[in-house]
PAPA-11452 format. One record per residue (C-alpha): residue number from 1; x, y, z. Coordinates in nm, 2 decimals. Last residue first. Example, Ala and Ser with C-alpha at 12.3 -4.5 7.8 and 13.67 -1.06 7.14 Angstrom:
<rs>
@num: 2&xx: 1.37&yy: -0.11&zz: 0.71
@num: 1&xx: 1.23&yy: -0.45&zz: 0.78
</rs>
This chain:
<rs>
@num: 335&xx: 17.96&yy: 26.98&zz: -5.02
@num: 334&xx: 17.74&yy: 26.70&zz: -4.96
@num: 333&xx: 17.57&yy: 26.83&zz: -4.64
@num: 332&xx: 17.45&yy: 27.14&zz: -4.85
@num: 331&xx: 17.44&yy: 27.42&zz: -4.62
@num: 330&xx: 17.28&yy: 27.75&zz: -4.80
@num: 329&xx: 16.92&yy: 27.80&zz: -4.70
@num: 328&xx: 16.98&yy: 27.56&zz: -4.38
@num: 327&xx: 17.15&yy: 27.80&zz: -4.15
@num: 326&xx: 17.58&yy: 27.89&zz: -4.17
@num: 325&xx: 17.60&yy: 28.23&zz: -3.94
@num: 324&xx: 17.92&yy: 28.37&zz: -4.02
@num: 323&xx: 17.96&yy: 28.66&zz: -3.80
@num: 322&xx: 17.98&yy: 29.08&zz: -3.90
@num: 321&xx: 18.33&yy: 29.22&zz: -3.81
@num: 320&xx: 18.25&yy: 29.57&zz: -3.65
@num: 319&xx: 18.49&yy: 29.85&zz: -3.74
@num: 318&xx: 18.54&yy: 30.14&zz: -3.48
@num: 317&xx: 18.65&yy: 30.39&zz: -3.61
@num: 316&xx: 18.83&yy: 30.70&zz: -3.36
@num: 315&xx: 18.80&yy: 31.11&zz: -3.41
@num: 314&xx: 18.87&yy: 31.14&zz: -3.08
@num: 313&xx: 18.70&yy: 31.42&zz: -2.85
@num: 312&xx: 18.92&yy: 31.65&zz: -2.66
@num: 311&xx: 18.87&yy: 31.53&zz: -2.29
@num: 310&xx: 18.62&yy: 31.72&zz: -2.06
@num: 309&xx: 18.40&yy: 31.38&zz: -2.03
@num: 308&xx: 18.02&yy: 31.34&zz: -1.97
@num: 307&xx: 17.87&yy: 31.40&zz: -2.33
@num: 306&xx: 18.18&yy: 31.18&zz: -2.49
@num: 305&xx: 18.11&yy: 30.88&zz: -2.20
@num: 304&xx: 17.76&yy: 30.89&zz: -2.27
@num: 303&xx: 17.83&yy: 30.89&zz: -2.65
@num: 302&xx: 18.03&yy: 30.55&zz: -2.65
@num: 301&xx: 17.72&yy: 30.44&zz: -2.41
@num: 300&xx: 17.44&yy: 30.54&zz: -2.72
@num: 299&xx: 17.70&yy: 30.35&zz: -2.99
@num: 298&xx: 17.67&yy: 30.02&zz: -2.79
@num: 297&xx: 17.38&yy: 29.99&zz: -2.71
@num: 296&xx: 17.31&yy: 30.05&zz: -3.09
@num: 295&xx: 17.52&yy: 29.83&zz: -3.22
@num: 294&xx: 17.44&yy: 29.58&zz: -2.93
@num: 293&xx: 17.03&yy: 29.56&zz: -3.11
@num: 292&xx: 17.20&yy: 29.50&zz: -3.41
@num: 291&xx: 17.42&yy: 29.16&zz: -3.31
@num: 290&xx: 17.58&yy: 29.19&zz: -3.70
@num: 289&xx: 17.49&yy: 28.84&zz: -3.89
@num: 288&xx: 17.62&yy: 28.73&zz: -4.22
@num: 287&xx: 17.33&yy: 28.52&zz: -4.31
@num: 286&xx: 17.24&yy: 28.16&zz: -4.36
@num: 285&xx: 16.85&yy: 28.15&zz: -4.37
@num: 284&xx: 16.63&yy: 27.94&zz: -4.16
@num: 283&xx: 16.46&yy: 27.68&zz: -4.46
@num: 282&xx: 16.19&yy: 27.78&zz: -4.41
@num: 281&xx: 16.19&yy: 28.11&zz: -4.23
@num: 280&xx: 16.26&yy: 28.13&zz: -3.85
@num: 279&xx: 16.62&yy: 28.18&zz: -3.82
@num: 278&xx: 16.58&yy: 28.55&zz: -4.03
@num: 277&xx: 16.33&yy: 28.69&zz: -3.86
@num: 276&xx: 16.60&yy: 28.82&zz: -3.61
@num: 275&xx: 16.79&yy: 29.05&zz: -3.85
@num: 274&xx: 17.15&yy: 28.90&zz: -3.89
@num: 273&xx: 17.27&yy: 29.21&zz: -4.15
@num: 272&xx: 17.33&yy: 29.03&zz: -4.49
@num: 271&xx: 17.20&yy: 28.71&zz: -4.68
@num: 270&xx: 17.32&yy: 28.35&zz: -4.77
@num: 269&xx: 17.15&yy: 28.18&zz: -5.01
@num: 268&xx: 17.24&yy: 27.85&zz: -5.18
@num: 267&xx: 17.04&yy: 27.72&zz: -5.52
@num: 266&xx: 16.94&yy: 27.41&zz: -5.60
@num: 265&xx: 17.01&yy: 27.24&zz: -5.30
@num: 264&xx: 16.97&yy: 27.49&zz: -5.06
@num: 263&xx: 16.73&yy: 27.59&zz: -5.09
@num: 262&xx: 16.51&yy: 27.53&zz: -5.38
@num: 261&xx: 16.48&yy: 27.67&zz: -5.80
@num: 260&xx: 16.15&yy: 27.47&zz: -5.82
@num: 259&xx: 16.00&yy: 27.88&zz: -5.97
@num: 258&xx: 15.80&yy: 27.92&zz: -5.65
@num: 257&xx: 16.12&yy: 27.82&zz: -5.43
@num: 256&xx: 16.30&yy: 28.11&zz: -5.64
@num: 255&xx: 16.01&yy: 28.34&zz: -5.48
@num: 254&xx: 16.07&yy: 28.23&zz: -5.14
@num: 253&xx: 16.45&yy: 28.28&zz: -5.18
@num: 252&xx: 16.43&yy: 28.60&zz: -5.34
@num: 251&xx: 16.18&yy: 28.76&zz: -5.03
@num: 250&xx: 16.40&yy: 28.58&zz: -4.73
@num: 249&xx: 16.73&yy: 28.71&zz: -4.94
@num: 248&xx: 16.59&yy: 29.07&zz: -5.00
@num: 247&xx: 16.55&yy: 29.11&zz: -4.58
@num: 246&xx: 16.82&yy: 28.97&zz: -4.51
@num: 245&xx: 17.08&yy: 29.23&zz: -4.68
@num: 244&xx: 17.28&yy: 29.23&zz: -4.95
@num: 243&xx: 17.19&yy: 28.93&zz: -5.11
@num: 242&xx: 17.45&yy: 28.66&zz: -5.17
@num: 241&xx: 17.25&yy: 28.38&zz: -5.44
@num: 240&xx: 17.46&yy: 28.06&zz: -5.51
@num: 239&xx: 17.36&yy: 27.80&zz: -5.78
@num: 238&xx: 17.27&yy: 28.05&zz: -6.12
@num: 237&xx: 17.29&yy: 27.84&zz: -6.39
@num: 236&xx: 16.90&yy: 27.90&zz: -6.49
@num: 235&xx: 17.04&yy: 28.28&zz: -6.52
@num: 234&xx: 16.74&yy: 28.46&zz: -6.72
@num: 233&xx: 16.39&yy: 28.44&zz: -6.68
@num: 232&xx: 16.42&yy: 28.28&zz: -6.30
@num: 231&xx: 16.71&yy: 28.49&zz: -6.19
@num: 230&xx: 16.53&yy: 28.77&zz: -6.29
@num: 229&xx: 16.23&yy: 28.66&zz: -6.12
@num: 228&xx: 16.49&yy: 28.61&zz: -5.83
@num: 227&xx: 16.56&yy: 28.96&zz: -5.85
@num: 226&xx: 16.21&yy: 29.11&zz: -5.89
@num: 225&xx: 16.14&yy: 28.89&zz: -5.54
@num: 224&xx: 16.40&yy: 29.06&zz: -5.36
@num: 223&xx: 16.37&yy: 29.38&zz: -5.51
@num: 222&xx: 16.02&yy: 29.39&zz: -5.37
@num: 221&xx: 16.18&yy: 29.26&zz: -5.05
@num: 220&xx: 16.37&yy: 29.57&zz: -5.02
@num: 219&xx: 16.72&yy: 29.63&zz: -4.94
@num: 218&xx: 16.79&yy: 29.83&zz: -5.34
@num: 217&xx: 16.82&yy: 29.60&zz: -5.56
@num: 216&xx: 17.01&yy: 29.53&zz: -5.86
@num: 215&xx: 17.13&yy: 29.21&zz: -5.99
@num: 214&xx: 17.47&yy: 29.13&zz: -6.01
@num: 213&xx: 17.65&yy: 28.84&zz: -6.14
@num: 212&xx: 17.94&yy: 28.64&zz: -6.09
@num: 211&xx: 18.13&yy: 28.34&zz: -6.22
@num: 210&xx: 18.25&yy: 28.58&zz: -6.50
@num: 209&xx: 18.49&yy: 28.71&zz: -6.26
@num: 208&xx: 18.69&yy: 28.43&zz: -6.16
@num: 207&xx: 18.60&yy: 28.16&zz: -5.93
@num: 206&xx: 18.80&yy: 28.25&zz: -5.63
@num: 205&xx: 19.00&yy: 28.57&zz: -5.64
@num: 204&xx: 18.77&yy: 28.75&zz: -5.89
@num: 203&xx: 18.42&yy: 28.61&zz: -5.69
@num: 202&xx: 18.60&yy: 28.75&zz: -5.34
@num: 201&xx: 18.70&yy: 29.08&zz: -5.50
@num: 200&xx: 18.35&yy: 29.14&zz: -5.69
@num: 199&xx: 18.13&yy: 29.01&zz: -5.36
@num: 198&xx: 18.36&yy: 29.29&zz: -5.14
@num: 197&xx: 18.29&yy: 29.57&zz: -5.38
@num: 196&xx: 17.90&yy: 29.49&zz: -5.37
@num: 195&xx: 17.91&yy: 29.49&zz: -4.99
@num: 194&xx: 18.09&yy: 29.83&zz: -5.00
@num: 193&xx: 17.84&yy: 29.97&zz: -5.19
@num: 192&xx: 17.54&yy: 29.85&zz: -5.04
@num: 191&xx: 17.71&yy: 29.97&zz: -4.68
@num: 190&xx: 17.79&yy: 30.29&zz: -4.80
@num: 189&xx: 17.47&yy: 30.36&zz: -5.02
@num: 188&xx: 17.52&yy: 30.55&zz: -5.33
@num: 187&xx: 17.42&yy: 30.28&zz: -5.54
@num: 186&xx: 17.13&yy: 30.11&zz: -5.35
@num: 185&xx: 17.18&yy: 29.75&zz: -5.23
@num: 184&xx: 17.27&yy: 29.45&zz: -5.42
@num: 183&xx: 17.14&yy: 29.10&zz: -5.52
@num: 182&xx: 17.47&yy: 28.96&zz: -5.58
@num: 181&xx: 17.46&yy: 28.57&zz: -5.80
@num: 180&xx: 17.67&yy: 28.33&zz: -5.81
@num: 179&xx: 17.78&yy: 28.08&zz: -6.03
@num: 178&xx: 18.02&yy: 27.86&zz: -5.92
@num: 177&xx: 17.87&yy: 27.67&zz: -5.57
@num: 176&xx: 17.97&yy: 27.42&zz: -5.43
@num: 175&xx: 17.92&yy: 27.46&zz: -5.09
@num: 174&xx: 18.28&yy: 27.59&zz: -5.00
@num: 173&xx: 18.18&yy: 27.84&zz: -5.28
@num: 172&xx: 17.92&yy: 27.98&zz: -5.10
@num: 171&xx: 18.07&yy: 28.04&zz: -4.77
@num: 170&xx: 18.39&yy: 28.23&zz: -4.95
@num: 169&xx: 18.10&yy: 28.47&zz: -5.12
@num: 168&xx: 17.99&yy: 28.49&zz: -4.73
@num: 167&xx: 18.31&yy: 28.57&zz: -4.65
@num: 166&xx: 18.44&yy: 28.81&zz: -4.90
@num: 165&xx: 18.07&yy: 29.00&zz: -4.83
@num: 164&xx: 18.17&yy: 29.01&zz: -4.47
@num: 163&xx: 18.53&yy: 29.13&zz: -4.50
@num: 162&xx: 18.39&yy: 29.41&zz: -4.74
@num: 161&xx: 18.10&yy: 29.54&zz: -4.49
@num: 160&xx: 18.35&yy: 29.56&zz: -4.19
@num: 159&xx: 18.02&yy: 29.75&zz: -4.01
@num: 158&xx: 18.13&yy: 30.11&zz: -3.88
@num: 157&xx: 18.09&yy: 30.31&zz: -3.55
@num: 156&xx: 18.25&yy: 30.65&zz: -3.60
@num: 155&xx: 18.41&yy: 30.89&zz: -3.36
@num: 154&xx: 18.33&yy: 31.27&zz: -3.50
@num: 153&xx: 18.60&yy: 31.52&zz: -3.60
@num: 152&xx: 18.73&yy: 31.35&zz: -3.92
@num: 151&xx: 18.50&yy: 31.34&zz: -4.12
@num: 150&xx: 18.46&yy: 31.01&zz: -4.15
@num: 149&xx: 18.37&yy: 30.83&zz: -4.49
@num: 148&xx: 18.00&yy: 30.66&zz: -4.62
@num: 147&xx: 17.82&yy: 30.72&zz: -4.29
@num: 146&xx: 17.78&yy: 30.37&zz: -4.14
@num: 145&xx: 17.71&yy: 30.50&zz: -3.77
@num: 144&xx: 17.84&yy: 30.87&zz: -3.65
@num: 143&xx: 17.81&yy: 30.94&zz: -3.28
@num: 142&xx: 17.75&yy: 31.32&zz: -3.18
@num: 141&xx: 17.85&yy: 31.56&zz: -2.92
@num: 140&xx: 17.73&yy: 31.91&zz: -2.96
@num: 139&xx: 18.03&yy: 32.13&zz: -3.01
@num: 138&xx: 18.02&yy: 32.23&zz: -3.39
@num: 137&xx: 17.68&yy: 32.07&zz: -3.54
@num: 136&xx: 17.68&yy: 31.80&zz: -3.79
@num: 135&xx: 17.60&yy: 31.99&zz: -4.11
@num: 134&xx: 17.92&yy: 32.08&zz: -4.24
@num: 133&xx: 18.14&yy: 31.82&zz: -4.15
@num: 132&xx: 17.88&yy: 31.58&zz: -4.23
@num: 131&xx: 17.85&yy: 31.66&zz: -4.54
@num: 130&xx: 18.22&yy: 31.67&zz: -4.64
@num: 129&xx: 18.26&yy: 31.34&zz: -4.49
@num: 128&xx: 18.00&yy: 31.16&zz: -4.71
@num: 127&xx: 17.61&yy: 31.06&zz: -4.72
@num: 126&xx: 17.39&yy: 30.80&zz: -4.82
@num: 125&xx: 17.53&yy: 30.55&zz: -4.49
@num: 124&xx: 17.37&yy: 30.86&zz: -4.28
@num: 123&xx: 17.29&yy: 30.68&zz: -3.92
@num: 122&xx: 17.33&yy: 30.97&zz: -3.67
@num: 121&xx: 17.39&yy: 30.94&zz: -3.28
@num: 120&xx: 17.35&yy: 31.29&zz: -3.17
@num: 119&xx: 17.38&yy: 31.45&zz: -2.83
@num: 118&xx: 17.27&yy: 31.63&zz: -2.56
@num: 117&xx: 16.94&yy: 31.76&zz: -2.74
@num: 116&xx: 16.65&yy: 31.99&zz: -2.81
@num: 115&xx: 16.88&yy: 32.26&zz: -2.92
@num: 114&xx: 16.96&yy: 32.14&zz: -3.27
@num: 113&xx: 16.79&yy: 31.84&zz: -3.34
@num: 112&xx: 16.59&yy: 32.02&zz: -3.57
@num: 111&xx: 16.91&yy: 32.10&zz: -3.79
@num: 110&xx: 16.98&yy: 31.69&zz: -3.76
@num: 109&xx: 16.63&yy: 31.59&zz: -3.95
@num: 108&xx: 16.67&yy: 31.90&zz: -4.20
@num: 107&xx: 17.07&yy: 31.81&zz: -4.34
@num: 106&xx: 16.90&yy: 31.43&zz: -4.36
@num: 105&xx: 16.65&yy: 31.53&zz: -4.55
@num: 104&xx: 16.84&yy: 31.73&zz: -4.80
@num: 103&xx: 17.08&yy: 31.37&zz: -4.79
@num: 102&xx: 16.75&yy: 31.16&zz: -4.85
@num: 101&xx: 16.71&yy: 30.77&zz: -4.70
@num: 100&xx: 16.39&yy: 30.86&zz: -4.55
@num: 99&xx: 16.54&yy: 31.07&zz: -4.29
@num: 98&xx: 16.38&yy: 30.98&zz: -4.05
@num: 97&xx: 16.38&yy: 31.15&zz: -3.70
@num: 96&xx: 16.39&yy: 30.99&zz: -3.34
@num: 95&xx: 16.41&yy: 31.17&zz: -3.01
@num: 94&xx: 16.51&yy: 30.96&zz: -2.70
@num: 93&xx: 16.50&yy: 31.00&zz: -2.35
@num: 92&xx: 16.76&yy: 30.95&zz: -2.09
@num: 91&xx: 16.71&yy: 30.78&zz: -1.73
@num: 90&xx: 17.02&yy: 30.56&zz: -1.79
@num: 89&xx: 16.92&yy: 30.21&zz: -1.81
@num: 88&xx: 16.61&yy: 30.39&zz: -2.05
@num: 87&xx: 16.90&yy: 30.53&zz: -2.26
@num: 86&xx: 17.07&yy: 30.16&zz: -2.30
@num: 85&xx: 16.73&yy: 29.94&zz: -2.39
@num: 84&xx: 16.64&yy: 30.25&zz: -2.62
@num: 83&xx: 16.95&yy: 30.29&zz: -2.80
@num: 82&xx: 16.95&yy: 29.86&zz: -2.82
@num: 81&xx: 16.60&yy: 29.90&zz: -2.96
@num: 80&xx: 16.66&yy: 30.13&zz: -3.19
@num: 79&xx: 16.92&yy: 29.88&zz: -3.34
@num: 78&xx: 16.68&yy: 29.62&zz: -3.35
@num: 77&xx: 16.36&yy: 29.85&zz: -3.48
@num: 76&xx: 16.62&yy: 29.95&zz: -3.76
@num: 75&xx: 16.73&yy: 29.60&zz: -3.92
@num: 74&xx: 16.37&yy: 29.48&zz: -3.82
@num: 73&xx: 16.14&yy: 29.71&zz: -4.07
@num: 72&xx: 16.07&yy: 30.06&zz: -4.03
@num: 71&xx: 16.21&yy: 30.35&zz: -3.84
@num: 70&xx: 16.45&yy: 30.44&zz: -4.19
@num: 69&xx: 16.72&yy: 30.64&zz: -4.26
@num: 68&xx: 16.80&yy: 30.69&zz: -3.90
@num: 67&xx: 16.86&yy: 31.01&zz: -3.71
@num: 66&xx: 16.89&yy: 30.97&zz: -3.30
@num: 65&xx: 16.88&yy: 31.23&zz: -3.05
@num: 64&xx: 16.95&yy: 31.16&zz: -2.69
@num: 63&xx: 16.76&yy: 31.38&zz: -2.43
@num: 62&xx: 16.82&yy: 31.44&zz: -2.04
@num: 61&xx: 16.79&yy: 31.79&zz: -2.18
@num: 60&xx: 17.14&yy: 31.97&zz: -2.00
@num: 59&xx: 17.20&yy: 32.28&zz: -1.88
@num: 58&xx: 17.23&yy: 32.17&zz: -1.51
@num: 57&xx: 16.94&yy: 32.44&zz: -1.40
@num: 56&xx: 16.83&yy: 32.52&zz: -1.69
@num: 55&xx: 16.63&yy: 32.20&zz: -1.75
@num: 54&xx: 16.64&yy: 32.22&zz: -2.11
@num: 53&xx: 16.29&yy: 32.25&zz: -2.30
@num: 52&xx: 16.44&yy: 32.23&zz: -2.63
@num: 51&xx: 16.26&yy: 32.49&zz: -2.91
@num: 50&xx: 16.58&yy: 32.71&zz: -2.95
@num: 49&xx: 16.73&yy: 32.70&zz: -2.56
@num: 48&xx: 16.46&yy: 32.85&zz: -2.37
@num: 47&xx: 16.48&yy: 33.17&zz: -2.18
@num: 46&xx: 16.17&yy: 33.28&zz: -1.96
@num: 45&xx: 16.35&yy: 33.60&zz: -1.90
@num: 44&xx: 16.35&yy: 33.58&zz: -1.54
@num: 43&xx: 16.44&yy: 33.23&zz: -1.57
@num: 42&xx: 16.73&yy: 33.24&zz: -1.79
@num: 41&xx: 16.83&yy: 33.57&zz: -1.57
@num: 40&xx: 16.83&yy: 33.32&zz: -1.26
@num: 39&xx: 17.08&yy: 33.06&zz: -1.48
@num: 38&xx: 17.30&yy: 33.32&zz: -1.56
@num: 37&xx: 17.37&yy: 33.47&zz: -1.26
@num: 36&xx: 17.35&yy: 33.08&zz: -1.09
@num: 35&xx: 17.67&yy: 33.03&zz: -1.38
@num: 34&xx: 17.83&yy: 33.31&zz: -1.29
@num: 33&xx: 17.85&yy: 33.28&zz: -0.96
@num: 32&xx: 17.95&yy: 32.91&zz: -0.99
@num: 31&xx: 18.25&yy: 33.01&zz: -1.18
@num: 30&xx: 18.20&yy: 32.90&zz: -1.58
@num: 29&xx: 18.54&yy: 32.70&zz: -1.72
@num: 28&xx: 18.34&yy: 32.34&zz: -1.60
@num: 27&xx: 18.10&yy: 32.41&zz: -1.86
@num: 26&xx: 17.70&yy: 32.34&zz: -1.76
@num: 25&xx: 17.57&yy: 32.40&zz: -2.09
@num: 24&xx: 17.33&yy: 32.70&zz: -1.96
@num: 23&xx: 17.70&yy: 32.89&zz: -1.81
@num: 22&xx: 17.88&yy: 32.79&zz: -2.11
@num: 21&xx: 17.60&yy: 32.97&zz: -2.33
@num: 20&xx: 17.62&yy: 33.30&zz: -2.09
@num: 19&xx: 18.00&yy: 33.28&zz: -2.08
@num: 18&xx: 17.99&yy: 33.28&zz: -2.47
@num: 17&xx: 17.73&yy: 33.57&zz: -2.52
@num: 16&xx: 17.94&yy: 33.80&zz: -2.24
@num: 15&xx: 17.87&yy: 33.86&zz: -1.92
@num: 14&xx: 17.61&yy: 34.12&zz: -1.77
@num: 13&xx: 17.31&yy: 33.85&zz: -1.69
@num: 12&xx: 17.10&yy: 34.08&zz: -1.85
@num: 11&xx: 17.30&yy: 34.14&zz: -2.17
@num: 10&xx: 17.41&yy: 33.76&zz: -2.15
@num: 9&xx: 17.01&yy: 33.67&zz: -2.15
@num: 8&xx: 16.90&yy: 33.90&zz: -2.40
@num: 7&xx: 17.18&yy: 33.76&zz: -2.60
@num: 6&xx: 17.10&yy: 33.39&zz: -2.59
@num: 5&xx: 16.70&yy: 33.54&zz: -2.69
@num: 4&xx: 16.40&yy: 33.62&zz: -2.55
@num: 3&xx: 16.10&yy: 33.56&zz: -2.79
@num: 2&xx: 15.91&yy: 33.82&zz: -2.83
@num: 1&xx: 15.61&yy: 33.98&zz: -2.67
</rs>
């Protein structure tokens, strides 16, 4: 027997293909004759939405999809952690995909999303406007996080990446320092990106650009330590190190430490993102911290409200200002 489909349902149902899909997605346009029409030929038919097991009844799958680049490591377990903390507060469940960091995979994670969910909250800083325009899907509510542009249909949820790297780079020269070092992120990569354009304005507006130099990385702590090996081999003058994220600062600094380069008198650090191991290294690391865990809190409510309300959605930013957070690896009580 095959599957039954939107149509079999309208056809049985006698109303259109639209009515029957507003009817099963619980729109306020749909008379409640209609809808309970609809609903009872769902059931007859043994209807389900693609592969989501909807409760047919209010048309909606009590479920929140989220696509990451990444599940591992603390920058993503925080903010899942805040989805989680706000869904569960909420009776909602949640249905994660990674993406691995690939655009094709990140066109696959949100197609399987498709039916099984109320909404999206998608994490996508490899990808652009145009892509998301075309993949996310037309009239299923969705969140965007650190996508490289807006597309201009979906609220985003942005980090101020640029006014964080300016101040940490600002942070390091206060301390002395005048040759400074960017461990960056991945080319291609929003946030990486962005951080790397905010360390090139702040070192040309306050040391001058040969005061800076950039060392490629790409978040991981591999990079980490093959950038302060680098540092090692090559840039003895090196005195400040911004990496763009913590988790390539903990991993440089330790191997720096190994080479008698130490923080923070040798050499200040100062990483990116605020992840929690980052106080309890020796020395705690400085770090341009975002509260993660609220990110996410607060990007599942902002979708919530878009799921419950029957206003026109606004294509708003919202730009989060990361926080100064000055720890041992880069205060030098002299300076």
């Amino acid at each position: 027997m095959s599957t039954a489909t939107i149509r079999d349902v309208a056809r049985r149902a006698a109303v259109s293909v639209a009515s029957a899909s507003r009817a099963l997605n619980n729109h306020a346009s749909v008379t409640p004759a209609t809808r309970q029409r609809v609903i009872e030929a769902a059931r007859a038919l043994d209807y389900v939405p693609h592969l989501g097991a909807r409760s047919l009844s209010r048309g909606r799958s009590n479920t929140i999809g989220v696509v990451l680049p990444d599940l591992f490591g603390e920058f993503f377990s925080e903010i899942i952690r805040g989805i989680d903390y706000a869904a569960h507060r909420r009776g909602l469940q949640l249905l994660l995909s990674n993406m691995h960091g690939s655009a094709d995979e990140t066109e696959l994670a949100i197609r399987a999303m498709r039916g099984r969910v109320d909404g999206l909250l998608v994490m996508s800083p490899q990808v652009d406007a145009e892509f998301l325009g075309r993949n996310l899907p037309k009239g299923l509510p969705a969140i965007v996080m650190n996508a490289a542009a807006s597309d201009g249909t979906h609220p985003t949820i942005a980090i101020d990446n640029i006014a964080g790297a300016r101040e940490a780079v600002a942070h390091l020269v206060s301390q002395g320092c005048i040759r400074i070092a960017h461990v960056t992120g991945p080319r291609g990569n929003a946030d990486a990106d962005s951080r790397r354009a905010g360390f090139r304005s702040a070192i040309a507006e306050l040391l001058g650009p040969e005061a800076g130099i950039e060392i490629e990385g790409d978040f991981s702590e591999a990079s980490g330590i093959d950038a302060a090996r680098r540092i090692l081999a090559q840039n003895p003058r090196v005195d400040g190190v911004f990496a763009a994220n913590d988790m390539m600062a903990v991993a440089c600094m330790a191997t720096l430490a190994e080479g008698s380069m130490r923080a923070p008198d040798d050499v200040a650090i100062i990483g990116f993102d605020g992840v929690p191991i980052a106080q309890y290294v020796t020395p705690a690391l400085s770090t341009m911290a975002l509260n993660l865990a609220d990110l996410g809190e607060r990007a599942l409510e902002k979708l919530v409200a878009i799921t419950q309300s029957e206003e026109p959605v606004e294509a708003t930013t919202e730009m989060l200002k990361p926080e100064l957070v000055i720890r041992a690896s880069s205060h030098r009580r002299h300076a």
